[in-house]
C-alpha positions in Angstrom: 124.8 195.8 2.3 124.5 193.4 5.6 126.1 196.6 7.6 123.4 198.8 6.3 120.3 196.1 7.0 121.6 195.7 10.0 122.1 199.1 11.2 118.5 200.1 9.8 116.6 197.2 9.6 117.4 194.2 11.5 119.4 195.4 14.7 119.8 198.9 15.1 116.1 199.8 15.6 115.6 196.9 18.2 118.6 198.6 20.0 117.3 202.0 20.2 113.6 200.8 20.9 115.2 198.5 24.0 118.1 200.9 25.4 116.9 204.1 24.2 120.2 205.7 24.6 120.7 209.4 24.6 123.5 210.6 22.4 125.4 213.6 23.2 127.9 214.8 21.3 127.0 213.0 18.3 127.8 216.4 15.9 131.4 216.1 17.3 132.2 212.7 15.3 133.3 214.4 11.5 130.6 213.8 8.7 133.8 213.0 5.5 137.4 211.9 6.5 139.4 209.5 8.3 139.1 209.9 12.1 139.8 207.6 15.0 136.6 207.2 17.5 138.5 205.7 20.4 135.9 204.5 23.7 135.7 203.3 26.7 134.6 199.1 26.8 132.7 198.0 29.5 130.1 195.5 27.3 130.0 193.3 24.4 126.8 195.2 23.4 129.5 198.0 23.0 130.3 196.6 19.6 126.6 197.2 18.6 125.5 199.9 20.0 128.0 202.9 19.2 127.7 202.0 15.5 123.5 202.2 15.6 123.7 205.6 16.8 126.5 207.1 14.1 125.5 208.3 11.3 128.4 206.9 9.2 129.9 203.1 9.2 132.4 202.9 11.1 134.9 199.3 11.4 135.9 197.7 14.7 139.3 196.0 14.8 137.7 192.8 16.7 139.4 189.9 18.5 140.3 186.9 16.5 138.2 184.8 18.7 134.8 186.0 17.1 135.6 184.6 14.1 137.5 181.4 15.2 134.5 179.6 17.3 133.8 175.4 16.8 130.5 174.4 15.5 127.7 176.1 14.3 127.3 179.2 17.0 130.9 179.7 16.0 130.3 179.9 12.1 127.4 181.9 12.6 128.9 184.2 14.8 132.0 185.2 12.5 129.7 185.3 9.6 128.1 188.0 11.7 131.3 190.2 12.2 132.5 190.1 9.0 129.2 191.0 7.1 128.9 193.9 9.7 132.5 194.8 8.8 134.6 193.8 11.9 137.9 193.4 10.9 139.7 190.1 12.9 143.0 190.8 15.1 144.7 188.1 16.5 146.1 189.5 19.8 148.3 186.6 20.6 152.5 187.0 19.5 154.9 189.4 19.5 153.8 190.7 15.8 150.0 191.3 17.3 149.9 194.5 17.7 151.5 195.6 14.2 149.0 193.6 12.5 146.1 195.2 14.3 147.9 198.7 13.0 148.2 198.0 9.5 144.6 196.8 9.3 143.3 200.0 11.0 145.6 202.3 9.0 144.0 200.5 6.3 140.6 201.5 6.9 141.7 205.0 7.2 143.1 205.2 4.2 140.1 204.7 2.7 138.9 207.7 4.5 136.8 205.8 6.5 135.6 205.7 10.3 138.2 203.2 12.4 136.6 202.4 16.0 139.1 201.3 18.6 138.9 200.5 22.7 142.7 201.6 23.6 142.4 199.4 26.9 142.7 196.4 24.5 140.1 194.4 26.7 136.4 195.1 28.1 136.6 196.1 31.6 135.7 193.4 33.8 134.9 195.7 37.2 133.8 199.1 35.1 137.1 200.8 35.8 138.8 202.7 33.3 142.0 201.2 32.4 145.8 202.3 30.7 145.3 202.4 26.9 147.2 200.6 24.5 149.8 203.4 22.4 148.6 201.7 19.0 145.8 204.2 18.8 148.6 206.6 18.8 150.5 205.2 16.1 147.7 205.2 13.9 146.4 208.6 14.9 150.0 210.1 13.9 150.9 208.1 11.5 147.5 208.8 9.5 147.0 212.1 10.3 143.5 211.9 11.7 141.7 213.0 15.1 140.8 211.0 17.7 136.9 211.6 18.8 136.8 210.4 22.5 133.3 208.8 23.4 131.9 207.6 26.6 129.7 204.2 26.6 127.9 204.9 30.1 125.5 202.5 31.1 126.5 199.4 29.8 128.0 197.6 32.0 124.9 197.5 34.5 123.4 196.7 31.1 125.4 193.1 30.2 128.2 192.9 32.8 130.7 190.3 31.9 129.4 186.7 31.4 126.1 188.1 31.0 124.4 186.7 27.3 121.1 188.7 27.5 121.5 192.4 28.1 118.9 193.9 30.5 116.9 197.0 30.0 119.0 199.8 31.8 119.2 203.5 30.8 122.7 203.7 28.1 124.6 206.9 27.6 126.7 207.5 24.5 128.6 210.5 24.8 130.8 212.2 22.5 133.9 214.5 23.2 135.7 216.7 20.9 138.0 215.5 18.5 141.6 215.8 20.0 144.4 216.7 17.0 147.5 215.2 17.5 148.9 217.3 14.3 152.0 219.0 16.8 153.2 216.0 16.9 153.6 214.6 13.5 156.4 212.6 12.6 157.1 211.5 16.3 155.1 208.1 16.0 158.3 206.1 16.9 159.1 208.5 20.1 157.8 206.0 23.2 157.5 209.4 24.9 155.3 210.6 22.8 153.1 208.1 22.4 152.5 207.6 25.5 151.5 210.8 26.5 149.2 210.7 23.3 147.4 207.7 24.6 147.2 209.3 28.1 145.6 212.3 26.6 143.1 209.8 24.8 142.1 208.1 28.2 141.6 211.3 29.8 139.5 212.5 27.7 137.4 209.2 27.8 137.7 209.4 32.0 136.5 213.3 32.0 133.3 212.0 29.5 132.4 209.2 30.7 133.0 209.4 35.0 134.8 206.4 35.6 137.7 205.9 38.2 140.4 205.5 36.4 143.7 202.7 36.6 147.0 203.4 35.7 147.8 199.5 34.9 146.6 197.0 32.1 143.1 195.3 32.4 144.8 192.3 30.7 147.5 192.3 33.5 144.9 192.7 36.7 142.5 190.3 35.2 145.2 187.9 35.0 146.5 188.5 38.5 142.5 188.3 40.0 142.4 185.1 38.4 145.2 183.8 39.8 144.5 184.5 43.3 141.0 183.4 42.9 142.4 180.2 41.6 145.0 180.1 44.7 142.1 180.5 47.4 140.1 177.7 45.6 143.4 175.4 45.7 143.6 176.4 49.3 139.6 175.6 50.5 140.2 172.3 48.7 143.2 171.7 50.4 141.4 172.8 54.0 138.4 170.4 52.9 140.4 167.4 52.4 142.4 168.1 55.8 138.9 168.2 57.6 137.7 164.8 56.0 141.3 163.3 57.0 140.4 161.0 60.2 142.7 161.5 63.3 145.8 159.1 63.9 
């Protein structure tokens, strides 16, 4: 019931009033069934947005960090997610990633919309970035298409580390749904899935415009990070040497 007040109610309108996105596509996301809407993530209004413009409910698999934060922001936040139906994922261990499959195969068994971001991370510079193969396990594995969508605009509209979004024109735009049928039983061929996922992101990169990387976010983040932290360590090191008197 908290999805629906929500959606109608308490959050959705405010969205639509503030961003006034325009939806294109929006016929090519299947009215009954299981399907897969698999999107680009440049935003944390992401998780909000896309579901206020569907017609149907459809379930994020989120990170286990918005349901694991201390004091009251934290409880109040992952009482959020789970009354809006966000379904927790720890990302961390070698068993992450089948976890994160069950619980979306779960929610297509019950016929239901599963939303997933195959780069596995927002973008952090509004690339687009390689996808994940579990949307390709679950596609094959349940049988279901994969509807591609674009989120355009929303990066400019809360970039990274920003809390309050700003008012900035948001595109949502939807592809058509890509069936993976030909390949059916292949869901533990490497090949396969790979070239599944590829196909996914392409069709993501063709809607939505961005330039695309062929490498993890979570891996270039990581490797940013560390030579920004290297150059810091190396102006501190340059300011003590200054401050160091002669002889």
């Amino acid at each position: 019931m908290f999805y629906y007040l929500l959606k109608y109610v308490l959050l959705g309108p405010v969205l639509r009033l503030v961003f006034r996105p325009r939806i294109e596509g929006l016929d090519h996301v299947p009215s009954t069934g299981a399907a897969i809407v698999a999107g680009n993530h440049l935003s944390f209004s992401d998780h909000f947005l896309m579901p206020a413009v569907l017609k149907r409910r459809i379930t994020f698999l989120a990170k286990a960090e918005y349901f694991t934060g201390p004091g009251l922001r934290g409880r109040l936040i992952a009482a959020f997610f789970r009354s809006a139906g966000q379904i927790p994922v720890d990302r961390s261990g070698k068993d992450a990633g089948q976890a994160a499959i069950r619980e979306g195969l779960g929610v297509l068994a019950k016929d239901e919309l599963l939303g997933i971001y195959p780069e596995g991370t927002r973008s952090h510079d509004g690339r687009l970035y390689k996808g994940k193969v579990g949307v390709a396990v679950m596609a094959l594995r349940a049988g279901v298409p994969v509807v591609p969508c674009a989120m355009i605009g929303t990066f400019e509209a809360q970039p990274p580390g920003t809390v309050i979004p700003r008012v900035h024109p948001v595109i949502i735009r939807f592809g058509e749904p890509l069936d993976f049928s030909r390949y059916a039983g292949l869901e533990d061929e490497k090949a396969i899935l790979r070239a599944v996922t590829d196909e996914i992101l392409y069709a993501i990169m063709s809607l939505s415009g961005q330039e695309y990387v062929d490498r993890y976010a979570s891996v270039v983040k990581a490797e940013e990070q560390s030579a920004q932290e290297r150059a810091a360590q190396v102006t501190q090191r340059r300011g003590r040497f200054r401050r160091t008197p002669p002889g």
